[in-house]
N, C-alpha and C positions, 0 to 999 in steps of 0.2 A: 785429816786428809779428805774425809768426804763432806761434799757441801748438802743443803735440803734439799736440791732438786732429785727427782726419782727416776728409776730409770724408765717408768711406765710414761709418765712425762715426757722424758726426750724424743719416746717413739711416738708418741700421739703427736707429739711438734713434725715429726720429722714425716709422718702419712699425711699431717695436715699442710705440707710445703709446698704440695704439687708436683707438676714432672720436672721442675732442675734438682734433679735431684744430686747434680754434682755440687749444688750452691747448696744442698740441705745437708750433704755430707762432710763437707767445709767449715760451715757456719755449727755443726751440733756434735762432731767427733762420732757420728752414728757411720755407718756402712749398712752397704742394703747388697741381697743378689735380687734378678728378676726370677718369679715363679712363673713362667712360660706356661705351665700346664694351667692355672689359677688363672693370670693374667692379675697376680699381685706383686709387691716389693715386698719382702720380708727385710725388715729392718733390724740390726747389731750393735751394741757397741765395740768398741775398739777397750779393749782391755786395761786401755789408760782413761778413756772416759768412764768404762767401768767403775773406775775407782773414784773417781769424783762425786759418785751420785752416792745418795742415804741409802740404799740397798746396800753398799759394797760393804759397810761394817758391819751391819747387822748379818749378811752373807757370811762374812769370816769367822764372827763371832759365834756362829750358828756351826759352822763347822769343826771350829775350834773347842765348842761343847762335845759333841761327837768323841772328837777324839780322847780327848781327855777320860772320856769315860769309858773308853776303851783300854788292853793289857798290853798290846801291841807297840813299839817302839813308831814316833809320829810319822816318819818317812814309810817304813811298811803298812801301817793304816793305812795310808794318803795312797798308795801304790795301788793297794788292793781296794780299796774307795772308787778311785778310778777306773779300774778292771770292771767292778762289777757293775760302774752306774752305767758304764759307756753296753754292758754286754743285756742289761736289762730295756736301756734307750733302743738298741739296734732288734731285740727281738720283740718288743712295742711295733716297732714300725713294720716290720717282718709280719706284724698278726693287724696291722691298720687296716682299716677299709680303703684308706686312702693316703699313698706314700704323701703325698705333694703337701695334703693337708697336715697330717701328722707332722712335719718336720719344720711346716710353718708355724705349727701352735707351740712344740718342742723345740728351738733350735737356739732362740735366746738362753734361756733355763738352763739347756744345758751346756754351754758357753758359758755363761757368768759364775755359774756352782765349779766350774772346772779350775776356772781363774781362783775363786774363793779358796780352794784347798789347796794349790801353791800358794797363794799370798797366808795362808792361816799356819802354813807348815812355815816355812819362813819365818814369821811372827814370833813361831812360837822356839825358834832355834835360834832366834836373835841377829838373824841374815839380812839381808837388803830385801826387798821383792822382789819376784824376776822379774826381768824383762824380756828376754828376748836373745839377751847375748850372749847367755850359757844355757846347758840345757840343766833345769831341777833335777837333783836326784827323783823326786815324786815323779819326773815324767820320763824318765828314762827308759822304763818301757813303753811306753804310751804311745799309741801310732799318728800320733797328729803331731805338730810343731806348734804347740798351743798359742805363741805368741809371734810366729812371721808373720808379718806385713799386718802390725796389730792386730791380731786376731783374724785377719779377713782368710788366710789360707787355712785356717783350722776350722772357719765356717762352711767353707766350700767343699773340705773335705768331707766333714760331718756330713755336712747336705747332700753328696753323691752318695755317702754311707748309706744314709739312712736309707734312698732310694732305691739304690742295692740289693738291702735288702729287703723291701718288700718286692721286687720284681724278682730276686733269687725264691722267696717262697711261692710268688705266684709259679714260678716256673716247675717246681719240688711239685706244689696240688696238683698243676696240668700234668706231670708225668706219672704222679700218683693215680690221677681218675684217668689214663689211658691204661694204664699197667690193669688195672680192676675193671675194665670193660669187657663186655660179655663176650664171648669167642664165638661165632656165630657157626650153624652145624655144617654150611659148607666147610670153614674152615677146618672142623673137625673131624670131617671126615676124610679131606685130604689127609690131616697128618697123621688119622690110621691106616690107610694106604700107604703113606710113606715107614712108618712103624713097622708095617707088615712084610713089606720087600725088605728088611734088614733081616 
């Protein structure tokens, strides 16, 4: 199923195409969102391009080691694989310096590694690959639709995630250092005047 071309390949084609970038997403099976904050494209494949390139088996194969060497039955692996790559991704971003970039450098990675261990669980239970038209037991809890609109809706979610949460922790710090700011001795002296009339 996969040919030699890489996936690192189709992105460098697809930055080096210029701004049609409806004619680079046409011609390459890539999808892009803009990063508005960057004033970059971050560039995706589509989950069936995914699988055409030389990453996708060595990906599956790579996962497919994983599991095997695990006690777990391959569906509850894959489940909890999932849970923990997606909860260690999003508190990465939560501790970045910088949401926009973090999610640009992370968001292919973890997009293709997601597809990898439905396509390896699959594989390995002798199923079809998903597509799109049922949902995997792997992803039955999983808060994304890994595969609508080839992959594009599971990028877009990721990508607000991610964002999410790094403005959810900037927001947690800022209430953190106002709660620990010094109370200044007017204030303190009102509130033992108030203290005192009780």
């Amino acid at each position: 199923m996969s040919t030699t071309i890489t996936l690192a390949e189709l992105l460098t084609d697809a930055d080096a195409a210029g701004h049609d970038h409806a004619a680079a997403e046409k011609n390459s099976g890539l999808q892009h969102i803009h990063n508005h904050a960057t004033g970059s494209i971050v560039w995706f494949p589509t989950w069936k391009k995914f699988r055409e390139t030389a990453d996708w088996s060595e990906a599956v194969e790579g996962v497919a080691e994983d599991f095997r060497s695990g006690a777990a039955p391959v569906d509850e692996w894959a489940a909890n694989f999932l849970a923990e790559d997606l909860d260690v991704l999003l508190t990465r971003a939560a501790a970045s310096s910088d949401a926009n970039v973090f999610v640009q450098e992370n968001l292919v990675h973890h997009l293709t590694r997601t597809w990898a261990v439905g396509d390896a669980v699959a594989k390995a239970k002798g199923q079809d690959l998903p597509t799109g038209g049922t949902t995997h037991s792997v992803f039955a809890a999983y808060p994304y639709d890994v595969y609508a609109q080839d992959g594009g809706a599971f990028a877009t979610a990721l990508w607000n995630d991610v964002i999410d949460a790094r403005r959810n922790q900037a927001i947690a710090e800022e209430a953190a250092r106002k709660a620990l700011k010094p109370v200044s001795r007017k204030a303190l002296k009102n509130a033992a005047r108030k203290a005192a009339r009780r």
